[in-house]
Biotite code that builds the C-alpha atoms (Angstrom):
import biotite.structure as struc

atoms = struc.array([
    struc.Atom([8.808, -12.562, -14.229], chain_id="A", res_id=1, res_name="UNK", atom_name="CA", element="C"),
    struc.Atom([11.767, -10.776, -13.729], chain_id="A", res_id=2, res_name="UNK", atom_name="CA", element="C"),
    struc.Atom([11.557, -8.653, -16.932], chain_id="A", res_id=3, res_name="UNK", atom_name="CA", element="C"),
    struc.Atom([8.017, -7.622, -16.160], chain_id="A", res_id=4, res_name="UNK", atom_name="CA", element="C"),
    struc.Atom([8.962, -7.028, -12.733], chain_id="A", res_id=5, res_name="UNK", atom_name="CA", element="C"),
    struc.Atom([11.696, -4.827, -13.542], chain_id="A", res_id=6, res_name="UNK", atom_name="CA", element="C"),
    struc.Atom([9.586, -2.280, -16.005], chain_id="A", res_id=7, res_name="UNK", atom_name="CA", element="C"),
    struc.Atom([6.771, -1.660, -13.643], chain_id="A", res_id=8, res_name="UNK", atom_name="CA", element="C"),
    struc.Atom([9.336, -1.040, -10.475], chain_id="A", res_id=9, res_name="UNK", atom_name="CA", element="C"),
    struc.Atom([11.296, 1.329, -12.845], chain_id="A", res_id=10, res_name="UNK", atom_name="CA", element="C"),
    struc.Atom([8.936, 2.772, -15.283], chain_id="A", res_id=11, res_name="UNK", atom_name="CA", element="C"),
    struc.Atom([5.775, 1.863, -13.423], chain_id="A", res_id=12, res_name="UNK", atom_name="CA", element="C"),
    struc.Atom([2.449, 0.153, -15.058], chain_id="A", res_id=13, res_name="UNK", atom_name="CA", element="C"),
    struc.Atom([0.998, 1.698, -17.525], chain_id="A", res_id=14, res_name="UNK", atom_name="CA", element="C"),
    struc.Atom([4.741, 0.866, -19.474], chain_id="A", res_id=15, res_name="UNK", atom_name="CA", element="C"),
    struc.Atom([3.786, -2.691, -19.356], chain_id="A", res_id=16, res_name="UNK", atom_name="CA", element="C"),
    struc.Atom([2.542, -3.815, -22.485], chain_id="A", res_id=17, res_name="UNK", atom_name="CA", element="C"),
    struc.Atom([2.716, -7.667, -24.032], chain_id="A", res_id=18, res_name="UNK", atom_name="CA", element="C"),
    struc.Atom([4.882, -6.133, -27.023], chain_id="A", res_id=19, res_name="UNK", atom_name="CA", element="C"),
    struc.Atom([6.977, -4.387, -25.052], chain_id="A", res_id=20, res_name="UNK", atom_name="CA", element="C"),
    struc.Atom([7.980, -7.320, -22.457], chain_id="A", res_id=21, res_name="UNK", atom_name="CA", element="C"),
    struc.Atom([8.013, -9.821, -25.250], chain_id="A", res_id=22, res_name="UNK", atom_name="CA", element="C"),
    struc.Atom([10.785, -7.191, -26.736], chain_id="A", res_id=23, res_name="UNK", atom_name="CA", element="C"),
    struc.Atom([12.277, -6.909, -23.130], chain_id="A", res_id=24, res_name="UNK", atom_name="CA", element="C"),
    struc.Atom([12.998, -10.899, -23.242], chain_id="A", res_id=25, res_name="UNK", atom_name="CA", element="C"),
    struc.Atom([13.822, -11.079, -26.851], chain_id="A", res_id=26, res_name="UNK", atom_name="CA", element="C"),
    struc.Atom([10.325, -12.971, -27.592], chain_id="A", res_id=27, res_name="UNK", atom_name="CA", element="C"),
    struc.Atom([7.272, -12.860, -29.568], chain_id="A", res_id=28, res_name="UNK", atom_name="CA", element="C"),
    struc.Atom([3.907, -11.156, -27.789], chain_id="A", res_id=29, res_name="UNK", atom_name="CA", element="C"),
    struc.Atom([2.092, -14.629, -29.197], chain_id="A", res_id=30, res_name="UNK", atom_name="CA", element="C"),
    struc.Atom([4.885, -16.837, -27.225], chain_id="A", res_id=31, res_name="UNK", atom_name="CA", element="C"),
    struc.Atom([3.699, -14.649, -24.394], chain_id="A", res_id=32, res_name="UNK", atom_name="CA", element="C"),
    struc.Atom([0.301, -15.171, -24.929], chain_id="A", res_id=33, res_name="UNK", atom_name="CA", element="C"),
    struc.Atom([0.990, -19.473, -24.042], chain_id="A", res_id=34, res_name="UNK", atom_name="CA", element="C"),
    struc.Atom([1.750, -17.894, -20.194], chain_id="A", res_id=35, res_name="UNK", atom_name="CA", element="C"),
    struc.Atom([-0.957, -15.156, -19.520], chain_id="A", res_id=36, res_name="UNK", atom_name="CA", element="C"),
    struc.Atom([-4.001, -13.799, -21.627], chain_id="A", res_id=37, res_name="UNK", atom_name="CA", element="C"),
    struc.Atom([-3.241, -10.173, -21.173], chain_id="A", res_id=38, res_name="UNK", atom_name="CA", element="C"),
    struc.Atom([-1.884, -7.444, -19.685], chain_id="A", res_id=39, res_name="UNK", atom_name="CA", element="C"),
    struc.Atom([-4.224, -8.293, -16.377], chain_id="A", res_id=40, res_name="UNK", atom_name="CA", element="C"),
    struc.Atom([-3.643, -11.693, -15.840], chain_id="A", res_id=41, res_name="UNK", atom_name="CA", element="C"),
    struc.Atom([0.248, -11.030, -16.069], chain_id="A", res_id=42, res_name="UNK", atom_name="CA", element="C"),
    struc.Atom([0.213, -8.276, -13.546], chain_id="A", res_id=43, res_name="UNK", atom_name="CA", element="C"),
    struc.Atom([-1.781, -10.927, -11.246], chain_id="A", res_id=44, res_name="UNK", atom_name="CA", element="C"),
    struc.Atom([1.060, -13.180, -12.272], chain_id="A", res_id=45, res_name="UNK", atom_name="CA", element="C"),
    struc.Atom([3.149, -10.397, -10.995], chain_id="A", res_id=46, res_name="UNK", atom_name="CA", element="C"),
    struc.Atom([1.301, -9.684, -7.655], chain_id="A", res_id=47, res_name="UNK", atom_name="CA", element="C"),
    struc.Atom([1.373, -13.249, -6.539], chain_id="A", res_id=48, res_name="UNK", atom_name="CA", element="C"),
    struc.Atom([5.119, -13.554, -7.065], chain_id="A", res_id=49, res_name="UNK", atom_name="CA", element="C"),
    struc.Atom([5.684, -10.791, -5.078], chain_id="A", res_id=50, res_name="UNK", atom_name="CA", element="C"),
    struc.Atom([3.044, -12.023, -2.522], chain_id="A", res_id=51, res_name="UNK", atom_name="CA", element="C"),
    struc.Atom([5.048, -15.654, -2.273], chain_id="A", res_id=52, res_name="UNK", atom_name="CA", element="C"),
    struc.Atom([8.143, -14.492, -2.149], chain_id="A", res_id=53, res_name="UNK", atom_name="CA", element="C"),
    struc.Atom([7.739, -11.795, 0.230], chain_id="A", res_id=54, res_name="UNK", atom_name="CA", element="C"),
    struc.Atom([4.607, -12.480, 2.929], chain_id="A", res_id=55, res_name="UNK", atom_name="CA", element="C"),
    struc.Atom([5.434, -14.129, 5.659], chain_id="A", res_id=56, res_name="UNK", atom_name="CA", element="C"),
    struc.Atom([2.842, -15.767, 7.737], chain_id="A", res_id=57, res_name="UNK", atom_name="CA", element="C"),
    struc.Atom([4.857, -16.970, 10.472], chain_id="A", res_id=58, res_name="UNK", atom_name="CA", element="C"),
    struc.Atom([4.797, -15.236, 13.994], chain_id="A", res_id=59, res_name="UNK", atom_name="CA", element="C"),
    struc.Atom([1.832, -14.675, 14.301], chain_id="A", res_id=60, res_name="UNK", atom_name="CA", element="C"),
    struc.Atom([0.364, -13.025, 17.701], chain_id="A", res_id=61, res_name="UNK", atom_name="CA", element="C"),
    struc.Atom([-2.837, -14.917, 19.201], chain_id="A", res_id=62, res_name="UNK", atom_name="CA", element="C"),
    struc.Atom([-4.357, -12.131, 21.229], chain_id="A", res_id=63, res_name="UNK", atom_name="CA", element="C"),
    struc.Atom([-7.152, -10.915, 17.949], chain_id="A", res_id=64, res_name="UNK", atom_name="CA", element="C"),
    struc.Atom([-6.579, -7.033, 17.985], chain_id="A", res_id=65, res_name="UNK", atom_name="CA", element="C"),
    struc.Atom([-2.432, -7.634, 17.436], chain_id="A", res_id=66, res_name="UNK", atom_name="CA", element="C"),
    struc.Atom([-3.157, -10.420, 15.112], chain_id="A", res_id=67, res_name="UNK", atom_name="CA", element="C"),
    struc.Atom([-5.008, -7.817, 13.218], chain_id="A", res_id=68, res_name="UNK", atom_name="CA", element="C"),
    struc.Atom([-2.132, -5.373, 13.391], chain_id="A", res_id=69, res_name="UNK", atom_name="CA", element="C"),
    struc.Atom([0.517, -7.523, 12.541], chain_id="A", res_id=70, res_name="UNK", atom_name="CA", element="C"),
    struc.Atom([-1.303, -8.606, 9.443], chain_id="A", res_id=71, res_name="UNK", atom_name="CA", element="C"),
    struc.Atom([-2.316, -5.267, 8.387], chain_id="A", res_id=72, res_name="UNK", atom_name="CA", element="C"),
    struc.Atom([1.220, -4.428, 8.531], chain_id="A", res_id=73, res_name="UNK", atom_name="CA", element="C"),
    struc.Atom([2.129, -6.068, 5.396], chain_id="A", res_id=74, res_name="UNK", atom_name="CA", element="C"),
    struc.Atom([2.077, -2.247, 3.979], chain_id="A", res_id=75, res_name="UNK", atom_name="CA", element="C"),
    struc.Atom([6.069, -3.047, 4.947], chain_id="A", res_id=76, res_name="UNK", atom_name="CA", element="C"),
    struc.Atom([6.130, -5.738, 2.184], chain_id="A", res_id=77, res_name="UNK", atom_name="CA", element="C"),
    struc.Atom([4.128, -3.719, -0.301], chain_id="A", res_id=78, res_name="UNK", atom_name="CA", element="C"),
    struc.Atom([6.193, -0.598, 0.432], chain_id="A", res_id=79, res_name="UNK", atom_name="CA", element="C"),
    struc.Atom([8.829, -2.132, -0.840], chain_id="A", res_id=80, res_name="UNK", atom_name="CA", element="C"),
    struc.Atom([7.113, -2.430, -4.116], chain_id="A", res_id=81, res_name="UNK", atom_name="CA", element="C"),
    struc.Atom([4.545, 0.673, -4.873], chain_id="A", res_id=82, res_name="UNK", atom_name="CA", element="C"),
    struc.Atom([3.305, -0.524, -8.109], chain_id="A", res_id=83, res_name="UNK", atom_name="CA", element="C"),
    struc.Atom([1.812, -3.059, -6.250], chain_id="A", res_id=84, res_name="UNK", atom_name="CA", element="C"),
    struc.Atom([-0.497, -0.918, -4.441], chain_id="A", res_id=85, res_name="UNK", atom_name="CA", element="C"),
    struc.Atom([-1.281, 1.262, -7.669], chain_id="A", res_id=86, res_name="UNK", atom_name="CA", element="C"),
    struc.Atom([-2.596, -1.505, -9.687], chain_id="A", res_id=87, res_name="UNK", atom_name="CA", element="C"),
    struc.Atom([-4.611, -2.591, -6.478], chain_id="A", res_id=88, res_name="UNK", atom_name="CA", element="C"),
    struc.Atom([-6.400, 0.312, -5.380], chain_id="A", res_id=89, res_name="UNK", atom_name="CA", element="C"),
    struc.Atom([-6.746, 1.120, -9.287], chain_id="A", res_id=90, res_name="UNK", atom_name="CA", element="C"),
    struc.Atom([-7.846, -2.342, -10.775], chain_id="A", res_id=91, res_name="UNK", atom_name="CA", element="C"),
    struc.Atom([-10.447, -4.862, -10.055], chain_id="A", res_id=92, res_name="UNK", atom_name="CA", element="C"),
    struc.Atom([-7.131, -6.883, -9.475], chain_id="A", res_id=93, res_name="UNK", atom_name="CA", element="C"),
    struc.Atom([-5.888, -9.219, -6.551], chain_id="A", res_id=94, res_name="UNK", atom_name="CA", element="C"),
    struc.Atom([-3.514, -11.689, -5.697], chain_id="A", res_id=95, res_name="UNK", atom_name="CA", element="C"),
    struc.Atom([-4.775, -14.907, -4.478], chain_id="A", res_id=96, res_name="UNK", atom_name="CA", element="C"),
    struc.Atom([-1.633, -15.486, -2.185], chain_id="A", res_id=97, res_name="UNK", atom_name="CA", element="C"),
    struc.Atom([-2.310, -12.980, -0.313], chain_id="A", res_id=98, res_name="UNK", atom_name="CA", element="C"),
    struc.Atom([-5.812, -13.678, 0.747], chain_id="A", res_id=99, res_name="UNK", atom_name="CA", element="C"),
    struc.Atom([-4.248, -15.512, 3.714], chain_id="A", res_id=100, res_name="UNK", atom_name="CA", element="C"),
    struc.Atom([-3.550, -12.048, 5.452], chain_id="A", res_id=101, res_name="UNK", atom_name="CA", element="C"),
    struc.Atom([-7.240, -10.954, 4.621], chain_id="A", res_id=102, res_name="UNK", atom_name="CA", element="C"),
    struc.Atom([-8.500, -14.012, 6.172], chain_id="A", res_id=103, res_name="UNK", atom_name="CA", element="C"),
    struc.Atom([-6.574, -13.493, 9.626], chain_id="A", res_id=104, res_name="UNK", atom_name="CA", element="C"),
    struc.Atom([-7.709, -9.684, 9.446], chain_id="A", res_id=105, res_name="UNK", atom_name="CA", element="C"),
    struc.Atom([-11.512, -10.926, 9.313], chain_id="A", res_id=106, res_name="UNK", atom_name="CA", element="C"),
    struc.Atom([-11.369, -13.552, 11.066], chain_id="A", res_id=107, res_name="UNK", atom_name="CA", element="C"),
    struc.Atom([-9.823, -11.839, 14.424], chain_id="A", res_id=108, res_name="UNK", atom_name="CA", element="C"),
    struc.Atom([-12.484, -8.913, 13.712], chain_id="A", res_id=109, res_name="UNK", atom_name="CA", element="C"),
    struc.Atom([-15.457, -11.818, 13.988], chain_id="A", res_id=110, res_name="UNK", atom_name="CA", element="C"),
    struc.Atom([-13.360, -12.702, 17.135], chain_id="A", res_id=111, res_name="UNK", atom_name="CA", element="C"),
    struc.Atom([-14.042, -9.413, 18.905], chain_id="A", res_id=112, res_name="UNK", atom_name="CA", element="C"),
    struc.Atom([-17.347, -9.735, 18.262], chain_id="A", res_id=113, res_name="UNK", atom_name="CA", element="C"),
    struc.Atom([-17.951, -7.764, 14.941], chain_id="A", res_id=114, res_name="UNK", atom_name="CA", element="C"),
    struc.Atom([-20.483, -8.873, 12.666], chain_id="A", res_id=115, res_name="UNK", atom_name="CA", element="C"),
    struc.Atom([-19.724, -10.248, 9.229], chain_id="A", res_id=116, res_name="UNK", atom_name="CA", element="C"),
    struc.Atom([-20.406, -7.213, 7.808], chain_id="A", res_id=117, res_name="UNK", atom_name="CA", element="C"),
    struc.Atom([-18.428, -4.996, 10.122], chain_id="A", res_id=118, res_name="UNK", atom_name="CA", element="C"),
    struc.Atom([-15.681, -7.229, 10.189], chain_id="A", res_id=119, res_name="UNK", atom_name="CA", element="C"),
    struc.Atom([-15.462, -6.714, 5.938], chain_id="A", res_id=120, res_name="UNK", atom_name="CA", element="C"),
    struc.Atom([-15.657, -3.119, 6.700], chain_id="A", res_id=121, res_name="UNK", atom_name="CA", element="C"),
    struc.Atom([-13.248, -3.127, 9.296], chain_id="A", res_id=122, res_name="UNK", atom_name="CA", element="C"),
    struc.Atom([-11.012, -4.754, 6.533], chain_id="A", res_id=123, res_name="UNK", atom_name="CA", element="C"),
    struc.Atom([-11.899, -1.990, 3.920], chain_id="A", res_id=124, res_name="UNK", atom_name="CA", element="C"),
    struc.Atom([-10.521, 0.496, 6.563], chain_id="A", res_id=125, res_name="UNK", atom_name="CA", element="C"),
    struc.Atom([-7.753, -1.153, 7.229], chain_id="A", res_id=126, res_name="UNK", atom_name="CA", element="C"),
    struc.Atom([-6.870, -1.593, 3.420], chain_id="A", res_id=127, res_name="UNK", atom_name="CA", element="C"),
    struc.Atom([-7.732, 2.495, 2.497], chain_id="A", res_id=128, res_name="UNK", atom_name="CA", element="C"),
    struc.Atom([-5.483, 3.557, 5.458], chain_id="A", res_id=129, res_name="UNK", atom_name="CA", element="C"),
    struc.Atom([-2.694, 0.862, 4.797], chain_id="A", res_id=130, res_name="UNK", atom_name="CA", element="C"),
    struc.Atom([-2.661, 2.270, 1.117], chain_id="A", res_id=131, res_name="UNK", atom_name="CA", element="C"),
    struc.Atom([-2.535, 5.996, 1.637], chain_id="A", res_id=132, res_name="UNK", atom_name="CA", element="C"),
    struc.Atom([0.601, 4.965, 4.280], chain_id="A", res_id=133, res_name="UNK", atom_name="CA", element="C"),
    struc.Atom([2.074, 3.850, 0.883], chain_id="A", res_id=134, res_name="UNK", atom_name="CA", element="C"),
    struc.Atom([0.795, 5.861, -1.952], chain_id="A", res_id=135, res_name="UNK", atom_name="CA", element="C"),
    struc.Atom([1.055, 9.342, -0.630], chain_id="A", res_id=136, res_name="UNK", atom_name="CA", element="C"),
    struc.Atom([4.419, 9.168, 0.536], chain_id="A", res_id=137, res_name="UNK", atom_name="CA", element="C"),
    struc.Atom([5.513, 7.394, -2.836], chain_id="A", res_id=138, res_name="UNK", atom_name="CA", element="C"),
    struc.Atom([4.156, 9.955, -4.623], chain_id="A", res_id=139, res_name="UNK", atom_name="CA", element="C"),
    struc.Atom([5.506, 13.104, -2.642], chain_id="A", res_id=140, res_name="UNK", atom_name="CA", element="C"),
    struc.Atom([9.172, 11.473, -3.051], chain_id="A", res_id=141, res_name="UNK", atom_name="CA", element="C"),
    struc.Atom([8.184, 11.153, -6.280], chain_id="A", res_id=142, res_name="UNK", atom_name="CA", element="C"),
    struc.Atom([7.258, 15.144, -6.891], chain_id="A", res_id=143, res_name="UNK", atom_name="CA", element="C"),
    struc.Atom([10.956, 15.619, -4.580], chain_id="A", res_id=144, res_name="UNK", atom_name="CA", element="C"),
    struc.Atom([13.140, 13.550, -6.838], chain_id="A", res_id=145, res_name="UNK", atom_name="CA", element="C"),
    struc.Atom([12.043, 15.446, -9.622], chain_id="A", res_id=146, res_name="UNK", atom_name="CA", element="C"),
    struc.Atom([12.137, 18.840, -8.104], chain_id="A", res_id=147, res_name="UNK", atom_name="CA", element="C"),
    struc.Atom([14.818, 20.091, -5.834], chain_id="A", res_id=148, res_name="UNK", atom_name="CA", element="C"),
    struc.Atom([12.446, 23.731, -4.909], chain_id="A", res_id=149, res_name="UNK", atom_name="CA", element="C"),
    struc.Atom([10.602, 24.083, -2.072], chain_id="A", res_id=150, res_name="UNK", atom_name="CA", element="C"),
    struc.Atom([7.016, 22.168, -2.052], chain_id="A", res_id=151, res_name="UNK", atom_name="CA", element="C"),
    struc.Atom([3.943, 23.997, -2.453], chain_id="A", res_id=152, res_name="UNK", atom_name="CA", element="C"),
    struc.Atom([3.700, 22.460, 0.950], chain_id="A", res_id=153, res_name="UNK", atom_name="CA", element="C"),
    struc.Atom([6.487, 24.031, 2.642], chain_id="A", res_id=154, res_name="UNK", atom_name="CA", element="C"),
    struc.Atom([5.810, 27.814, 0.846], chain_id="A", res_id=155, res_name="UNK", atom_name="CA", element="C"),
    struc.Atom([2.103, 28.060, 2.502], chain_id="A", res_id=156, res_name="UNK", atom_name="CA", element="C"),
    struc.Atom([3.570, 26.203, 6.023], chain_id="A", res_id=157, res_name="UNK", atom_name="CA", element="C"),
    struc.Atom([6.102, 29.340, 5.583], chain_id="A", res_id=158, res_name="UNK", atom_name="CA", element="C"),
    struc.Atom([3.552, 31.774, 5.052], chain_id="A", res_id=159, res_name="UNK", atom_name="CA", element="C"),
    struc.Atom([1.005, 31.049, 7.541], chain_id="A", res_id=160, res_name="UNK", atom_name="CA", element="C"),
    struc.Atom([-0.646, 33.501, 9.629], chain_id="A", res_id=161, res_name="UNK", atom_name="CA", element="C"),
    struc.Atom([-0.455, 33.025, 13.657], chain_id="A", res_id=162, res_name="UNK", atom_name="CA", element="C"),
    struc.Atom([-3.783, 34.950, 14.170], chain_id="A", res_id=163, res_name="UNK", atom_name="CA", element="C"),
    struc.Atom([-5.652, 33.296, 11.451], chain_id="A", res_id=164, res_name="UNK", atom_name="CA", element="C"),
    struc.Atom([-4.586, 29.640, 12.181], chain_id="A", res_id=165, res_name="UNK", atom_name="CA", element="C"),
    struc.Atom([-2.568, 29.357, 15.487], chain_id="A", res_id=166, res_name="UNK", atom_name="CA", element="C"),
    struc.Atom([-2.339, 25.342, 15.484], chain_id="A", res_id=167, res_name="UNK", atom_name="CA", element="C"),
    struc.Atom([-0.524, 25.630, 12.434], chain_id="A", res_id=168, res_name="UNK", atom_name="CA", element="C"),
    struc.Atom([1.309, 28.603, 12.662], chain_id="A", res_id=169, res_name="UNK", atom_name="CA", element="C"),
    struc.Atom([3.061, 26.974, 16.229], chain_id="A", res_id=170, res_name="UNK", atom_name="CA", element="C"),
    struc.Atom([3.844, 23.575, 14.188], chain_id="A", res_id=171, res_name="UNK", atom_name="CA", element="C"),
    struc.Atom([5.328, 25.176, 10.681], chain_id="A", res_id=172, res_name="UNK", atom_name="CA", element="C"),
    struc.Atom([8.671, 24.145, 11.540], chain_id="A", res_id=173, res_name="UNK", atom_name="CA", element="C"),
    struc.Atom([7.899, 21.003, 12.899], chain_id="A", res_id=174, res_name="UNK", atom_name="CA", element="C"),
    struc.Atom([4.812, 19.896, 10.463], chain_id="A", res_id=175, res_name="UNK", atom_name="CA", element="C"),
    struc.Atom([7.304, 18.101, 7.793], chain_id="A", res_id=176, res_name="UNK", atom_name="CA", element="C"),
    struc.Atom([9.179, 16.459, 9.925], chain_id="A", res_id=177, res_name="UNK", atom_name="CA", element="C"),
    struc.Atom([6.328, 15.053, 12.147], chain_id="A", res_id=178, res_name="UNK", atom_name="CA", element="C"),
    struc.Atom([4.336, 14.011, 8.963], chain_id="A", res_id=179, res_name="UNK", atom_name="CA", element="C"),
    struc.Atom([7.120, 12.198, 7.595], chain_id="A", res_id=180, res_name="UNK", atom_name="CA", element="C"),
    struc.Atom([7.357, 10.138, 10.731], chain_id="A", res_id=181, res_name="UNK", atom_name="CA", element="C"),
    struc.Atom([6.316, 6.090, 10.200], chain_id="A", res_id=182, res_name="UNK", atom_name="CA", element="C"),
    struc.Atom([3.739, 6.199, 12.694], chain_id="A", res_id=183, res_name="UNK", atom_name="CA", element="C"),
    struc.Atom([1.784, 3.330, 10.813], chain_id="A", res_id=184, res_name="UNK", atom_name="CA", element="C"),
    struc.Atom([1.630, 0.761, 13.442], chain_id="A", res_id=185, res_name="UNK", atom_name="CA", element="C"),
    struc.Atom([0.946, 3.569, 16.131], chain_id="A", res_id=186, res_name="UNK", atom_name="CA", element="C"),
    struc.Atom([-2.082, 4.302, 13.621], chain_id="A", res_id=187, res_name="UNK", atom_name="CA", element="C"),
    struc.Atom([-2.833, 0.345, 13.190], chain_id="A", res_id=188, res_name="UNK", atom_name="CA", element="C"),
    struc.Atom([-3.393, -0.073, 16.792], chain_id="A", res_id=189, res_name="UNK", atom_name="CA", element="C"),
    struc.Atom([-5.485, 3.172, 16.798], chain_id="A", res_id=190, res_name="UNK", atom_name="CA", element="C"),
    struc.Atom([-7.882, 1.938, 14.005], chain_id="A", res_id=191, res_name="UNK", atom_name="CA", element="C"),
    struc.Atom([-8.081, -1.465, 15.148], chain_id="A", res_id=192, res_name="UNK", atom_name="CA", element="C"),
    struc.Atom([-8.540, -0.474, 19.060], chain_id="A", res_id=193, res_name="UNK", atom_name="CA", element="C"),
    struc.Atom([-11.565, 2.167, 17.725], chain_id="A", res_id=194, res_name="UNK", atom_name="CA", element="C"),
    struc.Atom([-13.010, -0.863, 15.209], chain_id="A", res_id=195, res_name="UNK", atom_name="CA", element="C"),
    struc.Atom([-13.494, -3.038, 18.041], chain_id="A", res_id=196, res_name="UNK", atom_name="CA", element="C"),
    struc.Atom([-14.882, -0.746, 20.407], chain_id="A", res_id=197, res_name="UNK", atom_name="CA", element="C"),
    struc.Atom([-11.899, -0.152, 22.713], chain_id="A", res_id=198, res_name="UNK", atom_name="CA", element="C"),
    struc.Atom([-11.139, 3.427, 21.399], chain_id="A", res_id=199, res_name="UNK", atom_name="CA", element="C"),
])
């Protein structure tokens, strides 16, 4: 696991290949074969590794809408390891270990009264906005790392006109900073408090 752990965190994916970890480990891609079909069912292999070794269901709050929060917030664990969330929200793929945290979610939804099907939907909400808390700040520190310029960002924050768009004229200094701020448990509590009906 290690091997196949190591090219995805470094070289992401799509780098992953059979040959290329059986080469990694000095093996064959059949010997590989005996431990996972294909590509898929090794990044599975992957995901619930990560998901055993890292989620941690203890401590968790009884009152249903914190419950909730605390595990949504498992973005902290996943942050750790973007790939994870690429092959998720790209891939008809899941890790089985992890179902655990989807079952709390759900379950404390049905216990402020949401219906089955607004409780899955309250999930899918959850999910999209824990995964753009993750993938769009990986891949802007991505685009930084590999560009020391000013962002596109930053030029048209520069350049903006105080009669044409006040709002955003008054923040240009400030709008980097404040939307590089971790304000995903504020943003939790906001979803989850509007979900149940006490936004």
């Amino acid at each position: 696991m290690g091997a196949a752990r190591r090219i995805v965190a470094e070289e992401g994916v799509e780098r992953l290949t059979m040959r290329r970890l059986a080469t990694e480990i000095g093996s064959t891609p059949m010997a590989l074969y005996h431990h996972a079909r294909d590509k898929e069912e090794l990044l599975v292999l992957l995901l619930d590794d990560h998901a055993a070794r890292t989620l941690r269901r203890a401590g968790m709050p009884a009152e249903p809408r914190e419950r909730i929060v605390t595990a949504a917030a498992i973005h902290r664990a996943l942050a750790d390891c973007p790939w994870i969330v690429a092959v998720l929200t790209a891939d008809d793929l899941m890790s089985a270990a992890a179902l655990w945290f989807v079952e709390q979610i759900v379950d404390r939804f049905r216990a402020c009264g949401l219906t089955p099907e607004r409780a899955v939907h309250g999930y899918r909400a959850i999910w999209y906005y824990t995964a753009g808390e993750i993938v769009v700040p990986t891949a802007a520190d991505r685009r930084r790392a590999d560009d020391d310029r000013p962002t596109h960002r930053e030029q048209v924050f520069t350049d903006l006109a105080p009669g044409e768009l006040p709002r955003l004229a008054e923040l240009a200094d400030a709008w980097g900073p404040l939307t590089a701020e971790d304000t995903c448990l504020d943003g939790l509590r906001a979803l989850v408090e509007g979900l149940t009906g006490r936004g």
